[in-house]
ZALO-329894 format. One record per residue (C-alpha): residue number from 1; y, z, x. Coordinates in steps of 0.5 Angstrom, whole numbers. Last residue first. Example, Ala and Ser with C-alpha at 12.3 -4.5 7.8 and 13.67 -1.06 7.14 Angstrom:
REM residues 2
{r 2, {-2, 14, 27}}
{r 1, {-9, 16, 25}}
//
This chain:
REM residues 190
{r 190, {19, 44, 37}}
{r 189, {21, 42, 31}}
{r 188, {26, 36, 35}}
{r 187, {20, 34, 39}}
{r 186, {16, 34, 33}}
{r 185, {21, 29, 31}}
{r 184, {22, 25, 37}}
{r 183, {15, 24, 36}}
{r 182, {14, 21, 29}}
{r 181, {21, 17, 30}}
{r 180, {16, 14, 38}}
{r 179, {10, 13, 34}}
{r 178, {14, 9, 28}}
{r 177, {18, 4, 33}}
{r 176, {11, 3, 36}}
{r 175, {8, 1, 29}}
{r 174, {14, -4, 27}}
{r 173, {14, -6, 35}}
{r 172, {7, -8, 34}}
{r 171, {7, -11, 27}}
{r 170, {13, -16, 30}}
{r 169, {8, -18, 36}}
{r 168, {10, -17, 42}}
{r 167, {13, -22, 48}}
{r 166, {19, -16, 49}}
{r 165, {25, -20, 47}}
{r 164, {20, -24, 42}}
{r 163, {18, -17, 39}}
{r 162, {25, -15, 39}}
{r 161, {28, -20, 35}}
{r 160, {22, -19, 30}}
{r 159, {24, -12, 30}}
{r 158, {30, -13, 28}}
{r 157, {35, -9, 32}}
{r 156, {38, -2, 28}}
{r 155, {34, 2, 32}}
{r 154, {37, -2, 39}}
{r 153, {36, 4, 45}}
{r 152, {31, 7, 42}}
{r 151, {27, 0, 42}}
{r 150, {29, -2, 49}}
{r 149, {28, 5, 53}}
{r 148, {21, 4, 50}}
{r 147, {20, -3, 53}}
{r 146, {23, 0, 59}}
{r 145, {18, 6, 58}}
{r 144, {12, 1, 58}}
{r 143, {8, 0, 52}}
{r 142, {0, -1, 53}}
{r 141, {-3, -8, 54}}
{r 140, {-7, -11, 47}}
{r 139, {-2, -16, 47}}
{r 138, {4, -17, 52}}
{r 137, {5, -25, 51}}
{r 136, {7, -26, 44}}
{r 135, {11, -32, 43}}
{r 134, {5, -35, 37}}
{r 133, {5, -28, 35}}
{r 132, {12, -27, 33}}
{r 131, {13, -32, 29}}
{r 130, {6, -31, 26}}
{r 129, {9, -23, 24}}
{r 128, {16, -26, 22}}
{r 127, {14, -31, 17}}
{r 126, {9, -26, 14}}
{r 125, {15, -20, 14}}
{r 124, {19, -26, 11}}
{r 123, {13, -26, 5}}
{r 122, {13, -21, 4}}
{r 121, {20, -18, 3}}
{r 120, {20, -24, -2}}
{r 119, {15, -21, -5}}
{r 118, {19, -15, -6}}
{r 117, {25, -18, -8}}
{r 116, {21, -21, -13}}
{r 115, {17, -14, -16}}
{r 114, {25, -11, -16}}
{r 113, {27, -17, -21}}
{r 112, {22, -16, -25}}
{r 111, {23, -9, -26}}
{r 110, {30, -10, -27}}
{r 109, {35, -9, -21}}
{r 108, {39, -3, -21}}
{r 107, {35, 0, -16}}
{r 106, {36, -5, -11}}
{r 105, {43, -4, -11}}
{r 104, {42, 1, -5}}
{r 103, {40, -4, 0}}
{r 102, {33, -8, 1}}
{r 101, {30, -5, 7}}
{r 100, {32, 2, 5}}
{r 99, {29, 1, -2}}
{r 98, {23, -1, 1}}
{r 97, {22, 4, 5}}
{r 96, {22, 10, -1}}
{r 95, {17, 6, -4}}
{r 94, {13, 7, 2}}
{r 93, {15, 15, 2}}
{r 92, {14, 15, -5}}
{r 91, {7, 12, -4}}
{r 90, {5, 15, 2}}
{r 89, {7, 21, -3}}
{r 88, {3, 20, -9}}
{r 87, {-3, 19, -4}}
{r 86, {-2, 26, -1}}
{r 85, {-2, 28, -9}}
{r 84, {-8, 26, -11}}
{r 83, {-12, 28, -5}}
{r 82, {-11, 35, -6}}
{r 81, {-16, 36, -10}}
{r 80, {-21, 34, -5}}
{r 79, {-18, 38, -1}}
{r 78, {-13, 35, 6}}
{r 77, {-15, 34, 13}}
{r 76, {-11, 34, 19}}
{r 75, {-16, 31, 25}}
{r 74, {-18, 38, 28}}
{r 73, {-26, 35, 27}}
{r 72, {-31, 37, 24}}
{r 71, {-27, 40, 18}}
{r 70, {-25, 47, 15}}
{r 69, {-19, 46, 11}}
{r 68, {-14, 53, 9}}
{r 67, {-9, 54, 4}}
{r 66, {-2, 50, 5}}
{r 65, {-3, 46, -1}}
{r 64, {-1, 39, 1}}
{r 63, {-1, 40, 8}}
{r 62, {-8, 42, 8}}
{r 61, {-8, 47, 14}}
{r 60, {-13, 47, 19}}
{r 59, {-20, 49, 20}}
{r 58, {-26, 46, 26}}
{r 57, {-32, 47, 25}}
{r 56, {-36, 46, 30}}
{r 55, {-44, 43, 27}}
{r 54, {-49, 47, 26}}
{r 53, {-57, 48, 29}}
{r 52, {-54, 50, 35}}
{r 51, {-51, 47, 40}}
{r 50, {-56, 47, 47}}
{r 49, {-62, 49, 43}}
{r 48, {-61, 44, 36}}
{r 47, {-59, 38, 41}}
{r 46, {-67, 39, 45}}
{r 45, {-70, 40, 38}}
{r 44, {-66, 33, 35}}
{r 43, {-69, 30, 40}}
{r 42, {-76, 32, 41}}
{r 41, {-77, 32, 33}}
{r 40, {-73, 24, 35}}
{r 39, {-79, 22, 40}}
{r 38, {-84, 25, 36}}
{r 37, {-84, 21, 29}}
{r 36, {-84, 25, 24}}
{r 35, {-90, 28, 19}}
{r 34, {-88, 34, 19}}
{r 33, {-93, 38, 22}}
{r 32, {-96, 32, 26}}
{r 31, {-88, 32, 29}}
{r 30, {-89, 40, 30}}
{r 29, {-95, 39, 34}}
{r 28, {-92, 35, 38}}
{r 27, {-86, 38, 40}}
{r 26, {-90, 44, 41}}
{r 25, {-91, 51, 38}}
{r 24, {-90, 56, 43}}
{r 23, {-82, 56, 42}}
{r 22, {-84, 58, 34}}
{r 21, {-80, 52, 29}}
{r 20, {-73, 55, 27}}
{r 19, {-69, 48, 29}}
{r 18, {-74, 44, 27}}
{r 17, {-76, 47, 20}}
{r 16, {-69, 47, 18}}
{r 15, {-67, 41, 20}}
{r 14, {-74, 39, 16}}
{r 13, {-71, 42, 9}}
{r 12, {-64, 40, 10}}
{r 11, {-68, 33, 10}}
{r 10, {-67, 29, 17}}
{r 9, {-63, 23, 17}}
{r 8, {-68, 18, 22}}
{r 7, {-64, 12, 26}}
{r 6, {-69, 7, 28}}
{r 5, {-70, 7, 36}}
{r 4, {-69, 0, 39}}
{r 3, {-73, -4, 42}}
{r 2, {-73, -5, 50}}
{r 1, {-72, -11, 53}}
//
């Protein structure tokens, strides 16, 4: 068995030199020089060559500001200012749910009232989940269009009841219910 290379984070200083290093000298002369192992000199000299000494950047719209985000990935990115206000809306879209779950006449319950109602939301989406996974047989395998078909054609349906209809877990249709709203509605924007 062949042991296991260590992985070694260069300086930007070494990067530096690594990347623009003359092409006569030789990889091993440039370890020595800097005091690095060869075979990661060698590495990362081969991948500075193919792909540039930098990393693609990828830019996108912050959705909270709508300025311009650079990233390494096309994933939606947000500033580091921003970060406050995306949190602030998870927030108020959960909080949102929740009222939704528990009827309108939630709102006019006090603040203890409200905080035990939540717990006891919990607690029976906790009985409902190991209910669930005790019965579920399809775990782990991708959503068919029959199974999906079911889920858009009851949305009113509890999910713990469709989740032993389906052989999933009621988290599993929780999320797949959510994928397939989010996709409806970029469906509908388009």
């Amino acid at each position: 068995m062949t042991p296991r290379r260590r992985l070694i984070r260069f300086t930007d200083i070494q990067c530096a030199e690594i990347a623009w290093a003359e092409r006569s000298e030789t990889t091993t002369a440039l370890a020595r020089r800097l005091s690095l192992p060869f075979d990661a000199v060698g590495q990362a000299r081969r991948r500075f060559r193919e792909h540039g000494f930098c990393c693609p950047v990828h830019w996108s719209m912050c959705p909270i500001c709508g300025q311009p985000t650079a990233g390494r990935t096309s994933r939606h990115r947000v500033h580091l200012s921003c970060r406050p206000g995306r949190d602030a809306g998870y927030a108020r879209r959960r909080y949102a749910r929740l009222v939704d779950e528990l009827g309108s006449g939630f709102l006019m319950l006090s603040t203890k009232r409200q905080l035990a109602s939540i717990e006891r939301l919990h607690e029976a989406t906790a009985r409902d989940q190991e209910l669930t996974l005790r019965s579920a047989h399809r775990g782990g395998k991708r959503w068919t269009q029959a199974e999906d078909a079911v889920l858009c054609e009851y949305p009113e349906k509890a999910a713990r009841d469709l989740a032993l209809q389906l052989g999933r877990s009621r988290f599993s249709v929780a999320r797949r219910r959510s994928d397939l709203r989010k996709f409806e509605a970029t469906l509908e924007a388009d």
